[in-house]
C-alpha positions in Angstrom: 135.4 160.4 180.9 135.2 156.4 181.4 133.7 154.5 178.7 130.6 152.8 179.3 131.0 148.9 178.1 127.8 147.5 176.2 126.0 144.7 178.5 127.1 141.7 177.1 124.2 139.7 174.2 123.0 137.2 177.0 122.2 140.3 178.9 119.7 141.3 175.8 119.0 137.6 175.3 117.9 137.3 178.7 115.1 140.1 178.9 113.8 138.5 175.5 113.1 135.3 177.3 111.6 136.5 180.5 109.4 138.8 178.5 108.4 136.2 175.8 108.6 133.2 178.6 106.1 135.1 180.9 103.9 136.3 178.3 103.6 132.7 176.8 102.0 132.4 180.5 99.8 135.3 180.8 101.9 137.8 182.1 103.0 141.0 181.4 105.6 142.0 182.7 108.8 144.7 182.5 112.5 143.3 182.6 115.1 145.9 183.5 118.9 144.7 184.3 121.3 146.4 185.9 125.3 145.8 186.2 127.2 145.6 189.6 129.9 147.8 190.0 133.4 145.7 190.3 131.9 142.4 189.1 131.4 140.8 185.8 127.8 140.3 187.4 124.3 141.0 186.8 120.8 142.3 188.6 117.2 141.3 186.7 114.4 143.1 188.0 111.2 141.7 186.8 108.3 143.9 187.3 104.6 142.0 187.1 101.2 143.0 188.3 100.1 139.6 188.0 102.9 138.4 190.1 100.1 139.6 193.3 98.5 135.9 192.9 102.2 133.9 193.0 103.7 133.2 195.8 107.9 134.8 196.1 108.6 131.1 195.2 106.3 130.3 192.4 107.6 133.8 191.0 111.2 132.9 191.3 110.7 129.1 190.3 109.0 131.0 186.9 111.7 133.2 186.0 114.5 131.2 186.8 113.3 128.2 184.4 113.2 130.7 181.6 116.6 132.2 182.4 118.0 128.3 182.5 116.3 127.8 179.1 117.9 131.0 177.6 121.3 130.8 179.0 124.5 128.5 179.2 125.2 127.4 182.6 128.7 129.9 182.7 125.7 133.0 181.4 123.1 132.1 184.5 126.1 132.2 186.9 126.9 135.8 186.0 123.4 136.4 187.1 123.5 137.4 190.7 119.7 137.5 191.1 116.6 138.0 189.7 114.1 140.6 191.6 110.3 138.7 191.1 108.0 142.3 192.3 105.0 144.0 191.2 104.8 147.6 191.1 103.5 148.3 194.4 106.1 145.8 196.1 108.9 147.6 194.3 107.4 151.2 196.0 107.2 149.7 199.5 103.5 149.3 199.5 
């Protein structure tokens, strides 16, 4: 049975941020992260209910100035992207 490698700390140090970042703006919100297979890369989905009243670009221009404060340059390049959704938008709805 393969060994599963523990995420890396920026990984952890990441979801900190976005949670802490967000809520220091009056959102709530759920950070998952999810390695891609073959890659030394990274998926951040960022769940929000509040995210209804932002726009896709105020959401991602949010998130991504919390993840450049939080991470070296070389740690926001292993991030391949950074999913901005609430609930309903992650069901389809």
């Amino acid at each position: 049975m393969a060994k599963l490698k523990a995420a890396p700390e920026f990984v952890d140090e990441l979801k900190d941020a976005l949670v802490e970042g967000l809520a220091a703006v009056g959102i709530a919100a759920e950070v998952s992260v999810e390695a891609i297979p073959t890659t030394r890369l990274y998926r951040v989905l960022v769940l929000a209910p509040k995210f209804k009243a932002l726009k896709h670009t105020e959401r991602q221009n949010l998130v991504w100035r919390i993840a450049e404060r939080a991470l070296s340059p070389d740690e926001q390049m292993r991030i391949s992207m950074i999913l901005t959704l609430t609930r309903d938008e992650a069901r389809g709805n």
